[in-house]
N, C-alpha and C positions, 0 to 999 in steps of 0.2 A: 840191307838196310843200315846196318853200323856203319859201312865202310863212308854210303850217303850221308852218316849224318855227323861221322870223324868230318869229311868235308865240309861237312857246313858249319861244323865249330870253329874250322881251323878261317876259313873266308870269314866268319861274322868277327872272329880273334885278330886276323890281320889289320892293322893300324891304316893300311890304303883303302881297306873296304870303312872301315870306322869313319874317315875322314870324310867321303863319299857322303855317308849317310848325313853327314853333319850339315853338308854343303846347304838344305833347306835352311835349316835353324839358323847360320851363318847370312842366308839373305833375308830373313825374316826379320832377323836381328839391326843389319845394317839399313832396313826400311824405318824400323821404328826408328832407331836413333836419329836419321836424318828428319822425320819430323818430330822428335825433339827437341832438336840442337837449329830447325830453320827459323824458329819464331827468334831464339837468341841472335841468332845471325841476322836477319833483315832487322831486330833493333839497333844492331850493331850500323850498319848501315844506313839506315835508314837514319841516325844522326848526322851523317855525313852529307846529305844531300841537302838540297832544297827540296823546300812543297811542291812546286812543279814536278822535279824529279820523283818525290812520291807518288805522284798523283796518277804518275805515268806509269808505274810499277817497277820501277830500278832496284834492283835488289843487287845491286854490286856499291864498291865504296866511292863516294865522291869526292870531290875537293873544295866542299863546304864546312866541314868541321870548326872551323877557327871562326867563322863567321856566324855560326850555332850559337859557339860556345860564347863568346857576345853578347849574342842577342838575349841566350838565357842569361848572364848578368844583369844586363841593363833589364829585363824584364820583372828579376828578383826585388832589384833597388826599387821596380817604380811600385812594389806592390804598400807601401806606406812610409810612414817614418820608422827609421833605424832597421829597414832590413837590407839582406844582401844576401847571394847565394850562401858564403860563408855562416850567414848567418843563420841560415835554414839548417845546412848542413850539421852546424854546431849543434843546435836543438833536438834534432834526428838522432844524434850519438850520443848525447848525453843523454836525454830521455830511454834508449835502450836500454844503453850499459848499466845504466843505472837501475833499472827495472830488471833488466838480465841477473846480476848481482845479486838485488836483493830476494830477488823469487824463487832462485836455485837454493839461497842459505835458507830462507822459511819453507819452502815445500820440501826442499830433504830432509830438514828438521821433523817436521810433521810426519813423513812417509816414515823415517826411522821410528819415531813415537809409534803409529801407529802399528808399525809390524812387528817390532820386535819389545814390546811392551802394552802385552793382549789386555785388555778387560773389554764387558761388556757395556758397557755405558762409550767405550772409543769407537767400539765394532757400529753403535748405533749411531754415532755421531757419523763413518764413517760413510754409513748408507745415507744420512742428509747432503753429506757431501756432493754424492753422486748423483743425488738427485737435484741439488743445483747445476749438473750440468748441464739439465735438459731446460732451464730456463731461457731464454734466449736475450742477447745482451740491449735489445731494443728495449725489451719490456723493463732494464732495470735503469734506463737510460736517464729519464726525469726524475725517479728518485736519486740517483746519484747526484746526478747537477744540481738539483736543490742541497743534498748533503753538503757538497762540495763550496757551495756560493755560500752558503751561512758559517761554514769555515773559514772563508777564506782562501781556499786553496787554487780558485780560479785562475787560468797564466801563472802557475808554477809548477815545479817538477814534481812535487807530492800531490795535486791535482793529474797529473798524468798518469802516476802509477801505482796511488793508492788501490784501483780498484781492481791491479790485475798482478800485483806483487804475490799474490797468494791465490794459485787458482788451482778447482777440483782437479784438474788433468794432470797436473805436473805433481798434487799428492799421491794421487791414484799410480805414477809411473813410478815416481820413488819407493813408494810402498811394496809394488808389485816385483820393483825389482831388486829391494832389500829381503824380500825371500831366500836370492843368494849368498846372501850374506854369511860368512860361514859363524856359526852361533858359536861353536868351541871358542875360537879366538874373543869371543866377548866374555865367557864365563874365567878364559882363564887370565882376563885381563883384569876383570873382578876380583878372582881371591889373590892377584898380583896387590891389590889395591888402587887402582885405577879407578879413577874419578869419572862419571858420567860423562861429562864433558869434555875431558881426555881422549875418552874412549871414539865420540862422535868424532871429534878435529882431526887426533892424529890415528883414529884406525879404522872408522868408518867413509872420509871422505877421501884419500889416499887409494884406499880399496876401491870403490864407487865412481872412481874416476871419469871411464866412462859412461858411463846415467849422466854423472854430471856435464860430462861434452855433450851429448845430445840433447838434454834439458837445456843446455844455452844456448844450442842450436836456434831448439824449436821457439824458446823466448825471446831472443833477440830477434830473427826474423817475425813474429807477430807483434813486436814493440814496435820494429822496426815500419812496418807495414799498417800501422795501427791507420785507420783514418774517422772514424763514425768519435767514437770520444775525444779523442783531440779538437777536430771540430769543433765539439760543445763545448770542452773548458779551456780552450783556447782562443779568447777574443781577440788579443794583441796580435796585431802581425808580427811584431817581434817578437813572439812566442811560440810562432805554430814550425811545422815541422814540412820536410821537404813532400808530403803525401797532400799536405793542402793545399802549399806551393803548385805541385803538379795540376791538381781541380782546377788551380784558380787560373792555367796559363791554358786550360782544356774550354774556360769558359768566356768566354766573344763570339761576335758575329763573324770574325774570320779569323781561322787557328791558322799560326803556322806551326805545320807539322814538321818540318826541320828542329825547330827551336821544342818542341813537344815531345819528339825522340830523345834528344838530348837530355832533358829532364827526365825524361823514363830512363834510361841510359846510367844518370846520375843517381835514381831510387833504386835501381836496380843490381847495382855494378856489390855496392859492401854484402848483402846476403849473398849473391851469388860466390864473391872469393870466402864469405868465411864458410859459407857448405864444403867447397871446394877443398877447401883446407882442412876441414877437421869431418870427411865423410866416413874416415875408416871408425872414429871414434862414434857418429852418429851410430852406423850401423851394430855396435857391437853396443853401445847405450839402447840401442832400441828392442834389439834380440835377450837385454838383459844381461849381457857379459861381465865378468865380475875379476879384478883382477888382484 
């Protein structure tokens, strides 16, 4: 019985039999990613073609692209006075970045308050928080648009992301992931004399880095992607953003899907490289890494 079972250590231990067993996981693996990488791929493609050629199911590249890319021009210009692809585009980055920005410095703000400077009256505030997040953004939809109209803020950039500069999930992430936060390095930054505000800028957000990649991840692609509220305090066409843009080229009695991919193509193209770029940082912001 030993001698059987030295063998069966030494075979389960050699690196040829290991490999073997992998060989499932290896084809399990390459099925999933191929369908998640075929939807990217046929919109890749599918901008290249004509409607006919979609129509028919072509899922290779065509030699329509330049004629897409046109037709979404001139379709951007016809959508009122003073717009243009460019100009959609413009709207779309600027309204992010800018919401990106300011949502990372007040909900890490917050998340730091909240964990690392306990009382009870924060703890309680803490659980309303959370429990706005089960409201749903429909239901707060007409109070906000009247807030927003009797302000003023309608078709402009403090209209866009007033209402999501500061949201429960991105307190909740900071918080939960300022628990890493190593506490010695604050106390002894303290009887250093180090100012509160010091302390956040140059020792808490340096540290925090990653939280902070993946909180801009996650905010710029739902800024990015926003389309239910822009809609509402968005009247001007020259104000709204490339997600409306898309609806509005989705909506006729006859689409063309060449010029439709294209546009999906174009809303699609900035989230996908900035994940792409900054995924090692996502994933170690979201396991809570702390560096």
């Amino acid at each position: 019985m030993t001698r059987k079972r030295r063998r069966r250590k030494r075979r389960s231990n050699n690196p040829s039999s290991i490999q073997r067993r992998l060989i499932p996981c290896y084809i399990f693996l390459i099925i999933v990613s191929f369908f998640s990488v075929f939807p990217i791929f046929w919109m890749v493609t599918a901008a290249t073609n004509s409607t006919v050629d979609i129509a028919r199911g072509r899922i290779w590249f065509g030699n329509q692209a330049l004629v897409n890319f046109k037709a979404l021009i001139e379709a951007a210009s016809s959508q009122g006075a003073g717009t243009s692809l460019g100009g959609f585009l413009k709207n779309s980055f600027v309204y992010a970045i800018t919401q990106t920005l300011l949502c990372i410095f007040l909900c890490s703000l917050a998340g730091y308050g909240f964990e690392l400077y306990h009382d009870k009256l924060k703890d309680k505030l803490f659980g309303v928080l959370l429990m706005a997040m089960m409201v749903p953004q429909v239901a707060t939809l007409i109070p906000l648009f009247t807030m927003m109209s009797k302000l003023g803020f309608l078709n402009t950039i403090a209209g866009f992301m007033l209402p999501a500069i500061s949201t429960p999930f991105m307190i909740m992430m900071f918080r939960q992931n300022s628990r890493n936060f190593p506490v010695d390095i604050l106390e002894a930054a303290r009887i250093d004399g180090l100012r509160e505000g010091s302390i956040f800028f140059r020792m808490f957000m340096p540290i925090m880095k990653s939280t902070y990649a993946a909180a801009a991840v996650i905010t710029f692609m739902n800024a990015w992607n926003a389309y239910m509220w822009p809609r509402a305090v968005m009247t001007k066409n020259s104000s709204q953003t490339m997600q409306i843009l898309l609806t509005n080229l989705s909506n006729g009695y006859v689409v063309d899907y060449g010029l439709l991919m294209m546009a999906v193509l174009f809303c699609s193209a900035p989230t996908m490289i900035i994940f792409f770029v900054m995924q090692k940082q996502f994933a170690e912001g979201i396991t809570g890494a702390v560096k």
